[in-house]
Short mmCIF file of the C-alpha atoms (twelve columns), coordinates in Angstrom:
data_MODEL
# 
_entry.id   MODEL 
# 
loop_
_atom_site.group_PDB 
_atom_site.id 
_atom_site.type_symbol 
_atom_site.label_atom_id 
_atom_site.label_alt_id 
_atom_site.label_comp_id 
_atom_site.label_asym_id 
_atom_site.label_seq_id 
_atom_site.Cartn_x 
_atom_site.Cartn_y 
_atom_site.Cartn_z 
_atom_site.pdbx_PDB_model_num 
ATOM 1   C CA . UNK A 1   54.282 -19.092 35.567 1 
ATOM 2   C CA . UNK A 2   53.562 -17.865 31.788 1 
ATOM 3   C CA . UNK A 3   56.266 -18.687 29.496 1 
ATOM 4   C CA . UNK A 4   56.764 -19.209 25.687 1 
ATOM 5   C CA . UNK A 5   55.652 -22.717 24.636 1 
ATOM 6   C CA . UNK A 6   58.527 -24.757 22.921 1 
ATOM 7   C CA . UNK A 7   57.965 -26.817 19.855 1 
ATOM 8   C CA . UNK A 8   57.044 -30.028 21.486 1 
ATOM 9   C CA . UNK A 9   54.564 -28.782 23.804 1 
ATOM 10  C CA . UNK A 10  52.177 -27.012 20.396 1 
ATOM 11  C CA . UNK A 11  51.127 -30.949 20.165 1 
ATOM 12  C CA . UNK A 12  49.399 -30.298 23.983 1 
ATOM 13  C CA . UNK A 13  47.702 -27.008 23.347 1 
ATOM 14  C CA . UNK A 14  46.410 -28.404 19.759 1 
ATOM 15  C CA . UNK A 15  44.843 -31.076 22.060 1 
ATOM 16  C CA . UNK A 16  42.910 -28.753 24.792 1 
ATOM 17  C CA . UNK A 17  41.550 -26.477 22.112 1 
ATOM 18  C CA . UNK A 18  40.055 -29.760 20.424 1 
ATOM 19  C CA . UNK A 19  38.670 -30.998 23.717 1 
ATOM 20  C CA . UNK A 20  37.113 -27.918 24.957 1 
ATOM 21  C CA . UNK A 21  33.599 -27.946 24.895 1 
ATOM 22  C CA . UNK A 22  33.210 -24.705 23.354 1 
ATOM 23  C CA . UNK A 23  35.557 -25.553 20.769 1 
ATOM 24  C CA . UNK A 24  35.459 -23.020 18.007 1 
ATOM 25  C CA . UNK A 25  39.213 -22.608 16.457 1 
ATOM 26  C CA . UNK A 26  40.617 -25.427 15.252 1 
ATOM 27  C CA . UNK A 27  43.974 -24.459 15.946 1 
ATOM 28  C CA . UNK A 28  46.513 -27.320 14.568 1 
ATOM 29  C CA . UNK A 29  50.345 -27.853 15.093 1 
ATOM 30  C CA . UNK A 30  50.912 -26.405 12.305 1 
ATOM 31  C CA . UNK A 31  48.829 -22.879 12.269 1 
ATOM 32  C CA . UNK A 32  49.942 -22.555 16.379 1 
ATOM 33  C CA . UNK A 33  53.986 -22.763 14.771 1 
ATOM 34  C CA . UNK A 34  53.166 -19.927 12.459 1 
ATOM 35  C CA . UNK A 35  51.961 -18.121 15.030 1 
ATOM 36  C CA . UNK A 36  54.280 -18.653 17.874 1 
ATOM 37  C CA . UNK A 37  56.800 -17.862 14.599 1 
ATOM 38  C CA . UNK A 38  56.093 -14.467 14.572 1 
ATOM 39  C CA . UNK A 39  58.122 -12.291 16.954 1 
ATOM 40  C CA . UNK A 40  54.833 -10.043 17.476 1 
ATOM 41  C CA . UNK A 41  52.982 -12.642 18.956 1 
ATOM 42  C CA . UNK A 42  53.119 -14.867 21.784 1 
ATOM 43  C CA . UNK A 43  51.996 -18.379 22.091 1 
ATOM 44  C CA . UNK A 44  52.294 -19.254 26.022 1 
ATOM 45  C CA . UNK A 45  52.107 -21.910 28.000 1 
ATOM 46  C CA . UNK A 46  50.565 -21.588 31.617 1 
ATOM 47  C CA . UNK A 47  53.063 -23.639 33.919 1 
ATOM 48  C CA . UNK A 48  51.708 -24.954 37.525 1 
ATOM 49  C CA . UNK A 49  54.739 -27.483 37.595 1 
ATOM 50  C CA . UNK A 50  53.768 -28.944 34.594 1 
ATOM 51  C CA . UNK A 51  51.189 -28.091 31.425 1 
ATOM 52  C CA . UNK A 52  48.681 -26.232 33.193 1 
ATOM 53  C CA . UNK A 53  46.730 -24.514 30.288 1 
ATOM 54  C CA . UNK A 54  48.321 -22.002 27.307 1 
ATOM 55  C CA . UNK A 55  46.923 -18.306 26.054 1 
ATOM 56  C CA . UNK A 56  47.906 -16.894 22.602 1 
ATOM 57  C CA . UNK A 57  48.410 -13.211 22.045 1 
ATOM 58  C CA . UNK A 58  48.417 -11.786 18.808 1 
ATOM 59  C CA . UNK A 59  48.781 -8.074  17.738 1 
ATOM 60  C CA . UNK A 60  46.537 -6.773  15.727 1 
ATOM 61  C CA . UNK A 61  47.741 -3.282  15.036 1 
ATOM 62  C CA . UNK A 62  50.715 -1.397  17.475 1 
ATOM 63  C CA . UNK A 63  50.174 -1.662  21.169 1 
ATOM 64  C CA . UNK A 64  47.046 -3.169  20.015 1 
ATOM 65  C CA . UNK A 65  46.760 -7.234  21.388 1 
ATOM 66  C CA . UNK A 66  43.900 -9.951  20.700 1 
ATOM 67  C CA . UNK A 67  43.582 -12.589 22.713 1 
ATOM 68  C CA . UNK A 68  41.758 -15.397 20.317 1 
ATOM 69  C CA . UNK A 69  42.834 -18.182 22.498 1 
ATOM 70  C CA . UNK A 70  43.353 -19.494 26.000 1 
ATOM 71  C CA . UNK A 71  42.362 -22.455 28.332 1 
ATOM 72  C CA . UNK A 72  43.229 -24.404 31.355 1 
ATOM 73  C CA . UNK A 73  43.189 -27.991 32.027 1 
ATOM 74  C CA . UNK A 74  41.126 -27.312 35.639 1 
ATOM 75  C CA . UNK A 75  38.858 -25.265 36.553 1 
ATOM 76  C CA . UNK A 76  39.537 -22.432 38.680 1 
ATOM 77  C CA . UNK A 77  42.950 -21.701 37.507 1 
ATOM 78  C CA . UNK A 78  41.457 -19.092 34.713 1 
ATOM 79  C CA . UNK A 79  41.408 -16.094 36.854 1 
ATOM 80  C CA . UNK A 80  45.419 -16.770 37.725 1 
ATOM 81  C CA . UNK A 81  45.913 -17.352 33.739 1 
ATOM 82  C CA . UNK A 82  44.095 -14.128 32.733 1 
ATOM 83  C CA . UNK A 83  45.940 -12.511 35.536 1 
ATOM 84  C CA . UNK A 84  49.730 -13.494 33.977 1 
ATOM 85  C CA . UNK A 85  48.547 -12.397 30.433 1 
ATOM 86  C CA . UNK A 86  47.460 -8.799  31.500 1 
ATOM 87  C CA . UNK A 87  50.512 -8.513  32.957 1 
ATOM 88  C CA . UNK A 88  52.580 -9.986  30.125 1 
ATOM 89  C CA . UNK A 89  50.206 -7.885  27.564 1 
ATOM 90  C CA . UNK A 90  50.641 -4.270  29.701 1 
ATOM 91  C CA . UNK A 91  53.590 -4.638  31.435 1 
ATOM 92  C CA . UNK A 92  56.010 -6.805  28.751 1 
ATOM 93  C CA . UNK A 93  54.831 -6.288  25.713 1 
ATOM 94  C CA . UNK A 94  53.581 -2.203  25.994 1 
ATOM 95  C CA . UNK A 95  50.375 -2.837  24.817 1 
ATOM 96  C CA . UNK A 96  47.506 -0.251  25.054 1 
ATOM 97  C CA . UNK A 97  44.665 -2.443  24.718 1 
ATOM 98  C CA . UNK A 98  44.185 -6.014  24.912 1 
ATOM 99  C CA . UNK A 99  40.534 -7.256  23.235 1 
ATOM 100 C CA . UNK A 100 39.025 -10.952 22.650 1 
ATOM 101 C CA . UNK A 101 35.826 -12.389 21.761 1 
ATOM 102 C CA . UNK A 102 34.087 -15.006 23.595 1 
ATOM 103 C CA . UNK A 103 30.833 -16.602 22.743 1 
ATOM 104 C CA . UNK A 104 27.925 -15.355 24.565 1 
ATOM 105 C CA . UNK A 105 26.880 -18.749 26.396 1 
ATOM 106 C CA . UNK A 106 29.987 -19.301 27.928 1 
ATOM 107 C CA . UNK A 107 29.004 -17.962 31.391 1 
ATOM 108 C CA . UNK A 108 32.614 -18.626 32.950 1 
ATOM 109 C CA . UNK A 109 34.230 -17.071 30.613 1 
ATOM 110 C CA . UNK A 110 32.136 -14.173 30.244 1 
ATOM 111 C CA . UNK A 111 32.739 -13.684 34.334 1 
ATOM 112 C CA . UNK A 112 36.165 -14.668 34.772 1 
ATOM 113 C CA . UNK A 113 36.971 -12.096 31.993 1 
ATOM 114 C CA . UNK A 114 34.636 -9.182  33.870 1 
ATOM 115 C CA . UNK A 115 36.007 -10.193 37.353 1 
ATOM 116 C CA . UNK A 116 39.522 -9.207  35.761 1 
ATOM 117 C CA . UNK A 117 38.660 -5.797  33.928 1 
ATOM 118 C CA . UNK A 118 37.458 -6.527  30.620 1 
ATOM 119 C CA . UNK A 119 34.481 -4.163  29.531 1 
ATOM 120 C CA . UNK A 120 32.071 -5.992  27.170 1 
ATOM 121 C CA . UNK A 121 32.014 -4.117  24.091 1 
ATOM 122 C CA . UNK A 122 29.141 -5.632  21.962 1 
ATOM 123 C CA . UNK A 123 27.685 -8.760  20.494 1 
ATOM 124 C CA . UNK A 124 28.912 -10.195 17.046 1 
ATOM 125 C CA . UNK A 125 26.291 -12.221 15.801 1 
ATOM 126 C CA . UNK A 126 26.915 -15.158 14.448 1 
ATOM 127 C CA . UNK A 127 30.608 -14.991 14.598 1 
ATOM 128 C CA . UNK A 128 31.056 -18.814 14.893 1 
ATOM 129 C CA . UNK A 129 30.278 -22.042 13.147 1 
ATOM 130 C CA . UNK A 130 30.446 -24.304 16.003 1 
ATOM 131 C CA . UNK A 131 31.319 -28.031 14.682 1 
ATOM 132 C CA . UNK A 132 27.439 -29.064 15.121 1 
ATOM 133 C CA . UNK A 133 26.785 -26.241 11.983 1 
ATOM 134 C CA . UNK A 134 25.504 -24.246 14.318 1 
ATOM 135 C CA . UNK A 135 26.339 -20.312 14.469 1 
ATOM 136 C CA . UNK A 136 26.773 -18.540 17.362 1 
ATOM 137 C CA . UNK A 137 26.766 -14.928 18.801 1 
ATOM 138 C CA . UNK A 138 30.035 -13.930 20.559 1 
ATOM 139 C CA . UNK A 139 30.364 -11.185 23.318 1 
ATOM 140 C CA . UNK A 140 33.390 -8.792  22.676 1 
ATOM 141 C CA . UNK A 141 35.546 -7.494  25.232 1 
ATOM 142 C CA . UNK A 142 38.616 -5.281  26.195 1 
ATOM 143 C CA . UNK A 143 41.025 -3.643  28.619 1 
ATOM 144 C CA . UNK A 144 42.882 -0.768  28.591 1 
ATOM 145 C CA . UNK A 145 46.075 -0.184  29.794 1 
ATOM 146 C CA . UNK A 146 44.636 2.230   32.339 1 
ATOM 147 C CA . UNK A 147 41.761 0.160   33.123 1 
ATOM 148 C CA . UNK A 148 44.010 -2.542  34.291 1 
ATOM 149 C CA . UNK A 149 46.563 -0.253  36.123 1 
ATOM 150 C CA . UNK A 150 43.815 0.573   38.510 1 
ATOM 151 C CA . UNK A 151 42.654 -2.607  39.040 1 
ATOM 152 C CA . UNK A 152 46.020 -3.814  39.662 1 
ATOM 153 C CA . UNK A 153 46.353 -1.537  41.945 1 
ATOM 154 C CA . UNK A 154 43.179 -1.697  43.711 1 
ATOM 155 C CA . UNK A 155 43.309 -5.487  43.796 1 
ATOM 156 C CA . UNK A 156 47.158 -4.939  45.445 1 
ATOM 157 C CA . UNK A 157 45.778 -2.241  48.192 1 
ATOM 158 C CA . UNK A 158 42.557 -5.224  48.974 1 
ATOM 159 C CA . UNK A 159 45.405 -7.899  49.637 1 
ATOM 160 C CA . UNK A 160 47.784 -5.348  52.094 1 
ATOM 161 C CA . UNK A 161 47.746 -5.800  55.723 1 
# 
């Protein structure tokens, strides 16, 4: 389940985004609060019967989403997570298109975000100072609302009897 993160649980998603090995945001307590603040945006928590992972939405213009942050605390459950926030970005929050950037040697990102719909867009280069001082090239990518209505409903018709 995808649901709004309460106060005491920022302290958690701070934590995964520091221990992620392709850390690139250092998103403290205090900057996730701000955000989560904002009745535009959406800081979630992914909930497997307990803290399973989080994904922040942000708009960036009307019906217009970014997604410059999500993560799960074990592997495999991405492609459920990305799931939930297409359908909270489409189907909840009316958006149009829904776009994020993800560095370019992060192979299971890069797939997991494919295998869902996203259409790679370009390469930023040098888009991030990783914490060695190192820069690296990030891969953008989007949906659109139409793009993931078919899917949806192609990946429904592949699951019926």
């Amino acid at each position: 389940m995808l649901r709004r993160a309460e106060t005491a649980e920022l302290a958690a998603i701070a934590a995964l985004i520091a221990r992620h090995p392709m850390q690139l945001l250092a998103m403290g307590e205090d900057w996730l609060a701000e955000i989560a603040a904002d009745p535009a945006n959406r800081v979630m928590v992914w909930d497997r019967g307990g803290f399973a992972g989080f994904a922040i939405i942000e708009t960036a213009y009307p019906q217009v989403l970014t997604l410059p942050n999500l993560a799960v605390t074990k592997a495999g459950e991405g492609h459920a997570l990305i799931a939930a926030v297409l359908e909270l970005a489409f189907a909840e929050m009316g958006a149009h298109r829904l776009f994020l950037d993800t560095v370019f040697d992060n192979p299971r990102a890069l797939e997991a975000f494919r295998r869902a719909g996203f259409t790679e867009e370009g390469r930023f280069r040098q888009c991030w100072l990783r914490p060695d001082g190192l820069w690296a090239d990030c891969i953008g990518m989007a949906i659109l609302r139409d793009e993931w209505a078919r899917k949806r409903a192609g990946d429904a018709a592949a699951l019926a009897p």
